[in-house]
C-alpha positions in Angstrom: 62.0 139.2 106.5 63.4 136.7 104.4 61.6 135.4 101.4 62.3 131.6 99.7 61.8 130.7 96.4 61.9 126.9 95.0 64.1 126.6 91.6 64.5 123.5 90.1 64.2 121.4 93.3 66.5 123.3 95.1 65.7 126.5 97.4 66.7 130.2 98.0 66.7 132.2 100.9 66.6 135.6 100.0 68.0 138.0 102.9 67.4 142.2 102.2 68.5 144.9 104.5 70.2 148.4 103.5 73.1 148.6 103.3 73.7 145.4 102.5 71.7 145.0 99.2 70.3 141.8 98.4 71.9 138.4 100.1 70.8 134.5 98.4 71.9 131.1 99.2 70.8 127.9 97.3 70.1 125.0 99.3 68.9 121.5 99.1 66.3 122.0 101.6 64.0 125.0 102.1 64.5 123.9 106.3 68.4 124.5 105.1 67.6 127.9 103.4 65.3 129.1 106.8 68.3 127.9 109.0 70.6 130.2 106.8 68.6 132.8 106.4 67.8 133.2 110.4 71.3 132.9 111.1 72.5 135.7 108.2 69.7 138.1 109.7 70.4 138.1 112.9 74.0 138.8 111.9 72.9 141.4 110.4 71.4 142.9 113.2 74.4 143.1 115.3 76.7 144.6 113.0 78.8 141.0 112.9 77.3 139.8 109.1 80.7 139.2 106.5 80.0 138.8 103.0 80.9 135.0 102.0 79.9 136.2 98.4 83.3 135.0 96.8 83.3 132.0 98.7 79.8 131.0 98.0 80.7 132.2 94.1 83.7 129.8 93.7 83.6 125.8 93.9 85.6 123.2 95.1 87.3 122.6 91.4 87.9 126.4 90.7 89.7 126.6 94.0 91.3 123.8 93.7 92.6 124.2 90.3 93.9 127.6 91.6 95.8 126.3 94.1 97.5 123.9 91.8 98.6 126.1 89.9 99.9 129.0 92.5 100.7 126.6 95.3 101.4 122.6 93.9 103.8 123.8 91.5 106.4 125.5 93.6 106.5 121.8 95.4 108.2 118.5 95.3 105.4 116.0 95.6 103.1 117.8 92.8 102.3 114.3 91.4 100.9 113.3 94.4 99.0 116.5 95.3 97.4 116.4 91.8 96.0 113.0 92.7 95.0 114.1 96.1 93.0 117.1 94.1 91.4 115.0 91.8 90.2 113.1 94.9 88.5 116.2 96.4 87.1 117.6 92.6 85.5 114.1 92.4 83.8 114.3 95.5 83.0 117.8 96.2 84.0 119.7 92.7 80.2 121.7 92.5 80.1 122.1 95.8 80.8 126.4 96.8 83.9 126.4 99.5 81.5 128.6 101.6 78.9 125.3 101.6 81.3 122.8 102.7 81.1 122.2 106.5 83.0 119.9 109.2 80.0 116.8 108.9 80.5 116.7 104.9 84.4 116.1 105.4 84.1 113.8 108.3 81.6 111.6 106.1 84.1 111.4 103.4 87.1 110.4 106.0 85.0 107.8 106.6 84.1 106.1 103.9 87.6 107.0 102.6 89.0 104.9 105.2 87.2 102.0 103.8 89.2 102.0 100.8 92.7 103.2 101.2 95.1 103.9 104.4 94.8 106.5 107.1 97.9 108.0 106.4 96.5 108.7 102.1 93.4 109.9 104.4 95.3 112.1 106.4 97.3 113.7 103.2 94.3 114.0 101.4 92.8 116.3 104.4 95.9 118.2 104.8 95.7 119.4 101.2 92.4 120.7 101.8 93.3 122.1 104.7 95.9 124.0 103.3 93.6 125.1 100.5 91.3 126.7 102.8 94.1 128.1 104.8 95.2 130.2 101.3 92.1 130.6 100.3 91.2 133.0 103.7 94.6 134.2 104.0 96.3 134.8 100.6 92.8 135.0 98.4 91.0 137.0 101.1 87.7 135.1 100.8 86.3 136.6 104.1 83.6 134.7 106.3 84.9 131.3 105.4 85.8 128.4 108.1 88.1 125.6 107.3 86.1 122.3 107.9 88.9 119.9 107.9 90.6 122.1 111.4 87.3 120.7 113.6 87.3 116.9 112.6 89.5 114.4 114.5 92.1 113.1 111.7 92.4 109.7 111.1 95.0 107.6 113.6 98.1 106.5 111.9 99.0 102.6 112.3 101.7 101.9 114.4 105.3 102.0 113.4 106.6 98.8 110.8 108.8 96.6 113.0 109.9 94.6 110.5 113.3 93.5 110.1 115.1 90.8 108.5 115.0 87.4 109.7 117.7 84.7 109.5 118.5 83.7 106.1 115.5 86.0 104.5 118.6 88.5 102.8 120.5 85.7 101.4 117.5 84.0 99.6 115.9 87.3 98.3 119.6 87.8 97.0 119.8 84.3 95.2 116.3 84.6 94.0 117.0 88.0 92.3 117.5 86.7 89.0 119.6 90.0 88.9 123.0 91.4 90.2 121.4 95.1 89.5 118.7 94.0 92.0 121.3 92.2 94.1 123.4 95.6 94.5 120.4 97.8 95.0 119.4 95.5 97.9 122.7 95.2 99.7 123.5 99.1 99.4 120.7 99.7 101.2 121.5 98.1 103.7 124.6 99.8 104.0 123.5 102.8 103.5 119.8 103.4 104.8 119.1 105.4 101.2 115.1 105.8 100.0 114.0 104.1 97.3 113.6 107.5 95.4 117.0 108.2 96.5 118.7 105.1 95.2 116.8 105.3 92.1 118.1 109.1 91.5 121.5 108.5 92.2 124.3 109.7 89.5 128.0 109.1 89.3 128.4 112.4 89.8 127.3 112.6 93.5 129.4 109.4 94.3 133.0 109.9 95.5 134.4 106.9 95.9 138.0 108.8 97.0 135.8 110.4 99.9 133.5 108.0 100.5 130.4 109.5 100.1 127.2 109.9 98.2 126.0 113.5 98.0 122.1 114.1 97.8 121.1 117.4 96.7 117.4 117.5 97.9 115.8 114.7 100.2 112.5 113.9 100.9 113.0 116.7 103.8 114.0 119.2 101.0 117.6 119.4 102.2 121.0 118.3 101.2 122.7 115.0 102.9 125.5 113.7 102.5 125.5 110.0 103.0 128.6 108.2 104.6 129.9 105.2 102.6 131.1 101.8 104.2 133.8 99.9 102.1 131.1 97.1 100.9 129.2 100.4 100.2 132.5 100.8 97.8 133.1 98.0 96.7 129.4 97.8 95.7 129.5 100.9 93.2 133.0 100.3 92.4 132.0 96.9 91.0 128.7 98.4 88.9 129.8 99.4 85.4 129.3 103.4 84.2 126.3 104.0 82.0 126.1 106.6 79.4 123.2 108.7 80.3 125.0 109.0 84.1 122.8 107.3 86.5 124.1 104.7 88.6 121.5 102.2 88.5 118.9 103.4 85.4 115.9 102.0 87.2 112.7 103.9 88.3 111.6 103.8 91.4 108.5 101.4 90.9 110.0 98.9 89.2 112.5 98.3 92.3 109.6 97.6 94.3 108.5 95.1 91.4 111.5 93.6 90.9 112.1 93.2 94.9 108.5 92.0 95.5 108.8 89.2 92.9 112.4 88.3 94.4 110.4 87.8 97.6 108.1 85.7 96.0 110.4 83.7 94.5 111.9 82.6 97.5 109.2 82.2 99.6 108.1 79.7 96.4 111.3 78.1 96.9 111.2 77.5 100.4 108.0 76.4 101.1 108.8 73.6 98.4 111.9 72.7 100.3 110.2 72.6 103.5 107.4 70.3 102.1 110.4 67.9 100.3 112.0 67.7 103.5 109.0 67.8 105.6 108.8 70.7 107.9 106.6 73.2 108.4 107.0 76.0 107.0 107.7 79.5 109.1 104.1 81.4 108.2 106.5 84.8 108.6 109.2 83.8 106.7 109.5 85.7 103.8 106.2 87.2 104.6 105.4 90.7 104.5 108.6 92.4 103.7 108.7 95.8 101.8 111.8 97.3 100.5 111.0 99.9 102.6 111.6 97.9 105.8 115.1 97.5 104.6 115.7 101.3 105.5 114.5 100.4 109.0 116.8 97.4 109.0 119.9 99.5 108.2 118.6 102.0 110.8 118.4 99.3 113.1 122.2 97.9 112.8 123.8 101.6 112.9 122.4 101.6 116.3 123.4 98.2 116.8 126.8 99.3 115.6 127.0 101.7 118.2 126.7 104.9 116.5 124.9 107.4 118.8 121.5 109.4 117.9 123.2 112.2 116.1 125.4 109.8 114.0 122.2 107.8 112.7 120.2 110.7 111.7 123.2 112.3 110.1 123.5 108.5 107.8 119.6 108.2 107.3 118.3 111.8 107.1 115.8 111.6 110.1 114.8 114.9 111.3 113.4 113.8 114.7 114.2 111.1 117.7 110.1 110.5 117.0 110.9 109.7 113.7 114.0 107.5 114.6 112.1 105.9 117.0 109.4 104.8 114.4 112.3 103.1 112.2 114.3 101.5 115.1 113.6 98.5 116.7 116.5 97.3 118.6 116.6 93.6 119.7 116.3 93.1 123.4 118.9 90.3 123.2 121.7 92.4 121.9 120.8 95.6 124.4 121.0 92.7 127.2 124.8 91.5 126.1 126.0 95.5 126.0 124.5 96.2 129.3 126.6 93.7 130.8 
């Protein structure tokens, strides 16, 4: 029989049998303890009780820590990872691995989702996932379940469709205040580059003989070689060489600063025309744009260009048609005047 003890306004279930020595749990509730301790008995029984001793020994921040620093560092986004761990140490640090179960991680998605985007939600869960994953297969912490594998994961939004409107490109140009910002811009377009990839570009991956911009490691992990138009050319060509190497000496986050007040700018600017003159003002113009969504826009015209599938995702780096799909949108118009 099992006995129960109250400590500190928590309880233990105490489970004996031979063989086995002595098995405890701590639980919140002495009705938690009893629903163990029948459960862990009657394993016991038939022969089919595993010792979750090392699981029930070690918390959410020892594991956690331990993964960061056997697993996180051997990756690219270890930044991010780190953040997503300090997420999970925040909310479940004390916590045992062997005491978390599927109803405590679909509470957090929730309220999670209250507060940031599915996708962050869906990242977050895929780390602790993958934690749990080691954690039974590499650290051999027997008897432990992962809780995030039977929870539905949160939906992602549908695909951005955002492209460039009409006159958008040559205001956010003008508003600039900066031919640095006014390059960036335009070679993305030409080129379909990240963000990340822009901002890590050095002269010494550009050949302006070849025409080509050579990325050692992608988002994806691999290499790419990126095709250069001749405003692609003449773009670089016309930047002057800085000491230190880099083509543009910018960090990622302040070309998303710099772009976002651009778009301000001339939304500013454009609204006050409108009112001078009278019109009402588009409520999309100049509204929700990311520099992100100029990536789809190039995307967009290679298509429009003509290039084939193959071609595109050779330029832009996609891995998959799904992914293509997500950063195409073709206009209708234009499909109608080739189809004739």
């Amino acid at each position: 029989m099992a006995t129960f003890r109250k400590r500190s306004g928590s309880w233990q279930a105490i489970v004996k049998r031979k063989g086995h020595g002595q098995i405890a749990r701590t639980f919140d509730t002495k009705a938690e303890a009893e629903a163990w301790a029948k459960v862990t008995e009657s394993e016991l029984v038939r022969g089919v009780f595993v010792s979750r001793k090392e699981a029930e020994n070690t918390t959410l921040t020892e594991a956690m820590d331990r993964y960061l620093r056997e697993i996180t560092i051997h990756k690219k986004n270890q930044r991010s990872e780190k953040l997503y761990a300090e997420t999970w140490k925040n909310a479940f640090g004390l916590r045992s691995l062997a005491s978390l179960v599927s109803s405590d991680i679909a509470k957090y998605r929730d309220e999670r989702l209250k507060v940031v985007s599915p996708n962050m939600v869906r990242l977050e869960l895929a780390l602790l996932s993958h934690l749990f994953t080691i954690a039974i297969k590499e650290w051999g912490m027997t008897g432990l379940v992962n809780p995030v594998q039977q929870i539905r994961k949160p939906k992602l939004p549908k695909g951005r469709d955002r492209r460039l409107k009409p006159g958008e490109l040559e205001r956010i140009l003008e508003a600039s205040g900066s031919s640095l910002l006014g390059s960036i811009v335009r070679l993305a377009l030409e080129t379909g580059m990240r963000r990340s990839e822009i901002a890590g570009m050095t002269w010494n991956q550009v050949d302006l003989k070849k025409k080509t911009v050579t990325l050692p490691e992608t988002k994806n992990g691999e290499k790419r070689i990126v095709p250069l138009s001749s405003e692609a050319v003449r773009i670089l060509s016309d930047l002057p060489r800085r000491i230190d190497g880099k083509v543009w000496g910018v960090e990622e986050q302040s070309i998303t600063r710099a772009f976002q007040r651009a778009l301000s700018r001339s939304r500013s600017t454009y609204e006050k025309e409108c009112k001078e003159n009278g019109i009402k003002p588009d409520p999309d113009f100049l509204i929700d744009l990311t520099f992100h969504d100029l990536r789809h826009e190039a995307t967009s015209r290679f298509f429009e260009k003509g290039f084939n599938v193959m071609e595109v995702a050779t330029i832009t780096g996609h891995k998959t048609l799904q992914m293509l799909k997500r950063y195409t949108h073709l206009k209708a118009e234009d499909l109608a005047e080739r189809m004739k």
